[in-house]
Structure formats: C-alpha cells, structure tokens
BALOBA-1460 file (C-alpha; in Angstrom, 3 decimals):
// residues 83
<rec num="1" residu="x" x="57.061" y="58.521" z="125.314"/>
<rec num="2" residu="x" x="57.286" y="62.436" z="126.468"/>
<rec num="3" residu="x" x="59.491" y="64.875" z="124.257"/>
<rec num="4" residu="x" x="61.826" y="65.441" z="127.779"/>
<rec num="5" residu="x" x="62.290" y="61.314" z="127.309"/>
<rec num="6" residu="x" x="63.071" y="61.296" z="124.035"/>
<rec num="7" residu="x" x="65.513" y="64.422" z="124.106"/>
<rec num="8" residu="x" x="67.118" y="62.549" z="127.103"/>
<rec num="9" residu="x" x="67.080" y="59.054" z="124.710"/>
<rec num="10" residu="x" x="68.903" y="61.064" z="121.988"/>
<rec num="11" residu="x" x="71.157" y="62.920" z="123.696"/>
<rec num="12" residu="x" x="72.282" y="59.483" z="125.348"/>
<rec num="13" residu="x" x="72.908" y="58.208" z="121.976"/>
<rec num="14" residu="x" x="74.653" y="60.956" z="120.778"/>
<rec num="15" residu="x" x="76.963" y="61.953" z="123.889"/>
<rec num="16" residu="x" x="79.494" y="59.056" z="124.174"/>
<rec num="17" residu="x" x="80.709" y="60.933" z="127.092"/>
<rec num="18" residu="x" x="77.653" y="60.762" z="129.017"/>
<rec num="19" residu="x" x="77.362" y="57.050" z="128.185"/>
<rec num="20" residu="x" x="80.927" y="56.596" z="129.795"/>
<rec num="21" residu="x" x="79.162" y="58.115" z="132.579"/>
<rec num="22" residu="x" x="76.061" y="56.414" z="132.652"/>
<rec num="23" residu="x" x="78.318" y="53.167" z="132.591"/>
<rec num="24" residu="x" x="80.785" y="54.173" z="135.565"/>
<rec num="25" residu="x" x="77.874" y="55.146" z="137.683"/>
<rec num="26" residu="x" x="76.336" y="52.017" z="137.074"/>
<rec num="27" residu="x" x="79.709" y="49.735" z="138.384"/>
<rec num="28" residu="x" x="80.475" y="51.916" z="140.924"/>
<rec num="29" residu="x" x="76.895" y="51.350" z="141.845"/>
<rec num="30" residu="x" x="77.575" y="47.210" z="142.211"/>
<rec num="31" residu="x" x="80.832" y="47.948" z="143.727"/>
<rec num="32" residu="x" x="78.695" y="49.786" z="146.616"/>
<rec num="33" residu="x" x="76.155" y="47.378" z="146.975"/>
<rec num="34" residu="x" x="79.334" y="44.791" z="147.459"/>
<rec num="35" residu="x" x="80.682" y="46.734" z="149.988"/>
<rec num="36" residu="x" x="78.036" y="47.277" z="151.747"/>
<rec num="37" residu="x" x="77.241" y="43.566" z="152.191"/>
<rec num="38" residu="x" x="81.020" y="43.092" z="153.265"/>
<rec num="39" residu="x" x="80.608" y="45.658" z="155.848"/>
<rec num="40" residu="x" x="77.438" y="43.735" z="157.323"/>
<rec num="41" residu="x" x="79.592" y="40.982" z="157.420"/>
<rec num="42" residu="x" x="82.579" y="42.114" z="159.203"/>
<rec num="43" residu="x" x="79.945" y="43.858" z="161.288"/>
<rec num="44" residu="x" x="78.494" y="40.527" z="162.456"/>
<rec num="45" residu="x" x="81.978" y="38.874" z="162.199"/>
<rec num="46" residu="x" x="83.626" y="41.578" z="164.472"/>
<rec num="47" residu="x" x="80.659" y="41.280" z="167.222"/>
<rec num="48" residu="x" x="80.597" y="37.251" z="167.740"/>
<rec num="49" residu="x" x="84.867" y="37.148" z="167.356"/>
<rec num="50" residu="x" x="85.953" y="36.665" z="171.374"/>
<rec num="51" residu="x" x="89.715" y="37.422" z="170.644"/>
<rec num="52" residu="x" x="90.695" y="40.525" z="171.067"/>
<rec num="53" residu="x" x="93.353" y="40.554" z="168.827"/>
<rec num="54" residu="x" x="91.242" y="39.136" z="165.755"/>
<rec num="55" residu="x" x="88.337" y="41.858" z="166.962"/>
<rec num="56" residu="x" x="90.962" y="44.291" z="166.321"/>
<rec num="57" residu="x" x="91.855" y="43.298" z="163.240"/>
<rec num="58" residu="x" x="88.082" y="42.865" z="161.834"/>
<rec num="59" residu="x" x="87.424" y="46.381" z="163.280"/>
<rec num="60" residu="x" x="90.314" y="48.171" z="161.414"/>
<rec num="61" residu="x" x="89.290" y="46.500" z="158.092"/>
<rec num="62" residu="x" x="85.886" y="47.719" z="159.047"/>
<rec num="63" residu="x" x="86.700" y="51.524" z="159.530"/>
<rec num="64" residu="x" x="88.775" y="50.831" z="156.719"/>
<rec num="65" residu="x" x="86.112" y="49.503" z="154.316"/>
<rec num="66" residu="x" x="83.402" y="51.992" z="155.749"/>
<rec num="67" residu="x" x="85.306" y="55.300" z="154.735"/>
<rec num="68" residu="x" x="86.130" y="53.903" z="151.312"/>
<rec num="69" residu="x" x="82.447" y="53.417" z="151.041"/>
<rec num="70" residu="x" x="82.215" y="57.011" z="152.206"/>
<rec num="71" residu="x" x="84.172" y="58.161" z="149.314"/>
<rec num="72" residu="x" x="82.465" y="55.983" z="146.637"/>
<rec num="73" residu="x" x="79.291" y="57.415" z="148.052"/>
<rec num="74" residu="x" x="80.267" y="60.529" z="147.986"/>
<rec num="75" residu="x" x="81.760" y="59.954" z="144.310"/>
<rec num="76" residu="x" x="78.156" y="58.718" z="143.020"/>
<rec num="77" residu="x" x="76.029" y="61.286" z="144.188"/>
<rec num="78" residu="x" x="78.529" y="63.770" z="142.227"/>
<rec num="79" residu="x" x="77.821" y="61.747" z="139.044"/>
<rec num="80" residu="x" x="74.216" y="61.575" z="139.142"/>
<rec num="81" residu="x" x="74.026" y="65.028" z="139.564"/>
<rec num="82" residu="x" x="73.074" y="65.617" z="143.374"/>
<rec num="83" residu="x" x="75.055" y="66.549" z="146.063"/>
C-alpha cells in the first residue's frame, strides 16, 4: 500500500468525525439509488396511466420525488468533496 493510502487509512481511524461522514455519504448514497429506481417507475407508471386525473397525480409525486433527488444530489457531491 502507498504512504498517501495509509495516511488516508489512519486518519480514517483516528477522525471519528470523518467516519460519521464516510457513513452518511454512504446511506445517502442507497437512499439515491432508491429514488432513482422510484422515479423510473413513476416514469413508466405516469406514461401507460390513461386517466388524467391519476396521470396528474403520478406526475406531481414525480416532480416531487425528482427535486428531492436534486437536493440529495446536490448534498453528496458537497460531502465527497466536489462541487
């Protein structure tokens, strides 16, 4: 293993903080990947639905769902470091 690794493996072990870190990135990372696959699915849902009213509905959740994802996006890039 390279020195930069193994400064990066220690400081991990050290920082308790950056675990915490390490550890919300990684859910929010699965919650993403959830919502992502519910958004392909109201996607399909909202373009074979015939009733206008339940279109509607599916396409507000939709918007809904998407700029949530937005913001968890948005929140993930901050903590990995890249914006």
């Amino acid at each position: 293993m390279k020195l930069g690794k193994l400064t990066d493996k220690l400081g991990e072990f050290l920082s308790a903080d950056r675990r915490r870190q390490r550890e919300k990135r990684d859910k929010l990372k699965e919650l993403l990947k959830l919502m992502k696959r519910q958004q392909k699915e109201l996607e399909h849902d909202a373009r074979q639905e015939h009733d206008p009213e339940k279109r509607a509905s599916l396409e507000l959740k939709l918007q809904i769902l998407v700029e949530q994802r937005k913001k968890g996006v948005r929140l993930y890039r901050e903590l990995r470091g890249k914006t």
